[in-house]
C-alpha positions, 0 to 999 in steps of 0.5 A, a space after each residue: 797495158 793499152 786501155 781503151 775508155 768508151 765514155 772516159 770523160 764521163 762520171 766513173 770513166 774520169 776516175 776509171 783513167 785517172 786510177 789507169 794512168 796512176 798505176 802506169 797503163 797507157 789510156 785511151 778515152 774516146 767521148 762526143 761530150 754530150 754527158 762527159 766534160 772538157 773540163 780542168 779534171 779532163 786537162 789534168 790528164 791530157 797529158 797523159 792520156 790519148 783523146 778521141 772526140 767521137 760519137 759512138 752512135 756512128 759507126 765511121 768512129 769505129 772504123 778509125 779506131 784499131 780493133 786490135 791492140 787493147 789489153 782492155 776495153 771499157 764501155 761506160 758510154 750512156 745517157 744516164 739519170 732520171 731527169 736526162 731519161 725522162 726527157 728523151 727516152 729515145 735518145 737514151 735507148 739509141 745511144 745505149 744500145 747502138 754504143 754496144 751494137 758497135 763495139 760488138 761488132 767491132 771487137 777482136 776474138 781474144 779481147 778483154 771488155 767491161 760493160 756498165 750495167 745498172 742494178 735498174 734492170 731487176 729494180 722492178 721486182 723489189 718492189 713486186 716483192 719477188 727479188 730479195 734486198 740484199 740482192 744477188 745476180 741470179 733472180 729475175 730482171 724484172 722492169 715493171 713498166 716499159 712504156 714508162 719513160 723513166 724505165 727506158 734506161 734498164 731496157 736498154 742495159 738489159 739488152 747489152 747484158 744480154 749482147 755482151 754474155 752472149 756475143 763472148 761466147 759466140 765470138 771468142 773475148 771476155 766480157 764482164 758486166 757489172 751492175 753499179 749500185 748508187 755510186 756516188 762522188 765528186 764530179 758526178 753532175 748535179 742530178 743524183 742525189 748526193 750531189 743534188 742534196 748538198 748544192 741545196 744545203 750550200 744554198 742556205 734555204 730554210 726548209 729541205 725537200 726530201 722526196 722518198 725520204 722513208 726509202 733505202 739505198 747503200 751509196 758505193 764511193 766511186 773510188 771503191 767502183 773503181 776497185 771493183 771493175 779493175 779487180 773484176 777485170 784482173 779475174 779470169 773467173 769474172 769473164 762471162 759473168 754479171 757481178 753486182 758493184 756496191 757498198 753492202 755495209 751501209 744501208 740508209 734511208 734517204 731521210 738520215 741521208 739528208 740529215 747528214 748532209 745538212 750537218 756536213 753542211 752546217 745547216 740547220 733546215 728543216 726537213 720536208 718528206 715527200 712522196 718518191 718519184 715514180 718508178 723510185 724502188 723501194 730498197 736498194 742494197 746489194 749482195 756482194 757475195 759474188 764480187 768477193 768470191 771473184 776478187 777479194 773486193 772490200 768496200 773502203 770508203 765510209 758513207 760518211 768520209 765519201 759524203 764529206 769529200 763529195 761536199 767538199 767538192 761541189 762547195 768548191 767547184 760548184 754546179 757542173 756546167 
């Protein structure tokens, strides 16, 4: 089987084409490097992997690349994380929405593609009280504010959403979107909070800021993310359709996250709540009903093994450059 990997280089896209090349399929990852790295993780698989530099804003990256050929198509391309969205807004809804506007109009009939959503896109409506928690597919996207920088990054996953089911039906090929929820692990970069938390308990420091520490997240190991796309992907009754990706089995506050992280580190700080970001939704956990009912999918990886190997990793390797 020939993949094609659209921000392979990335966070998920790293372990997306490991879990590829490991099962025997033939990889293609296309990134410009601006969130995905060249690093020793990107080397080991060099090997076995075609590699593209290329920036998928532009539209004569397209045009070099065969239409036809893939078995699949991954889209994982984005600027994500609250810091980099904050900072440059536009840049992230140039980058998103053009990275999707090309490939529709690139894709062959008959193609097979994943898109990568977020579950940012009907966060608005936890906290307005109108969206259950656990939450399923069918409630309304709800963004609360869309001048406000931090949201710039569920517009522009709400539009692909919408390009993508829609383009399908028009244009003849497959399209699964799914909605990642806190995935989480190692090479993630530095901003997200599992990563974030444990740089700070390796750096020893006596007292341990936990902004949001009363709000609710379920945190979903990016290995068991990896589970779902290529079951989601393997589904023929999965085409057209948005599926949650998550962990439904162990919902924590952001508090007892903490906790948890300093005792994996054996440190002893002292923890210091304060208020969570705006935009921070209250709650946040999956339903999973519909990813089941598709695929079978199960959730693996317990919070706790994921937050120690997620440690371990960033004791070992440090800050992401």
């Amino acid at each position: 089987m020939k993949a094609l990997l659209l921000g392979g280089a990335g966070f998920i896209g790293l372990h997306l084409a490991r879990r590829l090349v490991r099962d025997g399929h033939d990889v293609t990852v296309v990134d410009d490097f601006s969130r995905g790295r060249r690093d020793a993780f990107l080397d080991e698989l060099r090997p076995s992997i075609e590699l593209v530099s290329g920036d998928l804003t532009d539209p004569a990256v397209w045009a070099a690349l065969p239409s036809t050929g893939w078995d699949e198509i991954y889209l994982l391309a984005a600027v994500v994380g609250v810091r980099n969205v904050e900072q440059d807004p536009a840049r992230v809804v140039r980058v998103n929405t053009l990275s999707a506007m090309h490939l529709l109009d690139w894709v062959a009939p008959g193609a097979k593609v994943f898109f990568a959503s977020t579950s940012e896109v009907y966060a608005g409506g936890v906290d307005a009280g109108v969206v259950p928690v656990p939450t399923p597919e069918d409630i309304p996207a709800l963004i609360s504010d869309v001048t406000a920088p931090r949201f710039a990054y569920a517009v522009s996953k709400l539009l692909g959403e919408a390009a993508f089911i829609h383009t399908s039906r028009a244009r003849g090929f497959d399209a699964v979107v799914g909605r990642f929820h806190n995935v989480y692990g190692p090479r993630m970069g530095a901003d997200h909070v599992i990563p974030e938390m444990s740089l700070r308990a390796l750096s020893g420091a006596e007292s341990f800021a936990v902004p949001g520490a009363d709000q609710f997240r379920a945190f979903c190991h990016v290995d068991d993310a990896v589970s779902a796309i290529r079951a989601l992907m393997a589904a023929p009754a999965a085409a057209g359709r948005i599926v949650h990706i998550g962990n439904d089995r162990e919902e924590t506050n952001i508090g007892d996250l903490a906790k948890l992280v300093l005792r994996v580190a054996g440190a002893t700080a002292m923890l210091a709540p304060s208020d969570a970001p705006p935009g921070s939704v209250r709650r946040r956990c999956p339903d999973l009903t519909l990813l089941r009912s598709l695929t079978g999918y199960e959730p693996t990886v317990p919070l706790e093994e994921g937050v120690r190997t997620t440690f371990a990793w960033y004791k070992e390797h440090g800050r992401p450059q």
